[in-house]
C-alpha positions in Angstrom: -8.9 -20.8 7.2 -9.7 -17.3 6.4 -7.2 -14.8 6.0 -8.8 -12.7 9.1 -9.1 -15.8 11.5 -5.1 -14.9 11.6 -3.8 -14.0 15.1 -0.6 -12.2 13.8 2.6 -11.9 15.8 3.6 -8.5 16.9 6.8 -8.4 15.1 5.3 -10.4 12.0 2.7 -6.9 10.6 3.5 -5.4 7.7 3.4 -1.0 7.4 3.2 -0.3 4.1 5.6 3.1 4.4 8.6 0.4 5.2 8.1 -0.8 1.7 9.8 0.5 -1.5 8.0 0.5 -4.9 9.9 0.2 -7.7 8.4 0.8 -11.1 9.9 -2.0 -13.9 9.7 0.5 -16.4 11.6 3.5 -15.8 13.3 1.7 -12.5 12.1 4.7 -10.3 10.5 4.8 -7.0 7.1 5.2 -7.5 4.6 7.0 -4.9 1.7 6.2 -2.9 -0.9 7.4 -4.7 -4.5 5.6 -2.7 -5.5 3.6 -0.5 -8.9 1.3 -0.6 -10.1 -0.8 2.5 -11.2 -3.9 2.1 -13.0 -7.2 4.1 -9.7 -9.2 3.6 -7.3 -7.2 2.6 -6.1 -2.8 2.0 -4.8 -2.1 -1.3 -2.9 0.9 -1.2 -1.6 1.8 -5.3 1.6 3.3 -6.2 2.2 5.4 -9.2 5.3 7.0 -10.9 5.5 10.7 -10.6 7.4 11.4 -13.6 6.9 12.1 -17.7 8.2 8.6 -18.7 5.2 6.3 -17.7 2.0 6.6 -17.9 0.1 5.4 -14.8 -3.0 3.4 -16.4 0.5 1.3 -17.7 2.8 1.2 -14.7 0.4 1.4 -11.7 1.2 -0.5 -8.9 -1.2 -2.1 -6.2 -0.4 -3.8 -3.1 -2.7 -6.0 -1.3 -2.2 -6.1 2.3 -4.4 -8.6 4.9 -6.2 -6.4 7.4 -5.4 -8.2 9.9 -1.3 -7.8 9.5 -1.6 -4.1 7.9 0.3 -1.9 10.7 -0.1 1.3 8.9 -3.8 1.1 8.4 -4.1 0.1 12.3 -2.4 2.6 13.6 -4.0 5.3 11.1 -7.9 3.8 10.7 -9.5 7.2 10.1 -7.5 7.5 6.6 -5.4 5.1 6.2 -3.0 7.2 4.4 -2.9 10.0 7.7 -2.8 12.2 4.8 0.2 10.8 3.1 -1.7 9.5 -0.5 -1.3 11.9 -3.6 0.8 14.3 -1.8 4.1 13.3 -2.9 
């Protein structure tokens, strides 16, 4: 079975701006930095915003299945609504 033959449940879809990022270097939050659609699955990347970590070393990136990415749904024209690299 293929990861988009999935009928998800309403309350089973995942919206990425309910998560929290950590990074498990400097333990802070880090930011949502981009987003890249995919066939199976969004990766949206996370980065720390700070002078500790470098972000080629701590970068972060989430893979979400299309077909349970809420945020992505809801915002298809740019999948950020704005939101990546602004802090």
């Amino acid at each position: 079975m293929d990861v988009n033959d999935v009928k998800p449940e309403p309350d089973s879809m995942i919206n990425i701006r309910d998560l929290s990022i950590r990074c498990g270097r400097c333990e802070t939050y880090q930011t949502l930095t981009a987003y890249e659609p995919g066939d199976g699955y969004n990766v949206y990347t996370y980065e720390c915003e700070n002078s500790t970590c470098r972000p080629e070393q701590t970068r972060t990136q989430v893979e979400v299945p299309v077909v349970l990415d809420l945020f992505a749904r809801r915002h298809p024209e740019s999948g950020c609504d704005g939101g990546c690299g602004t802090g």
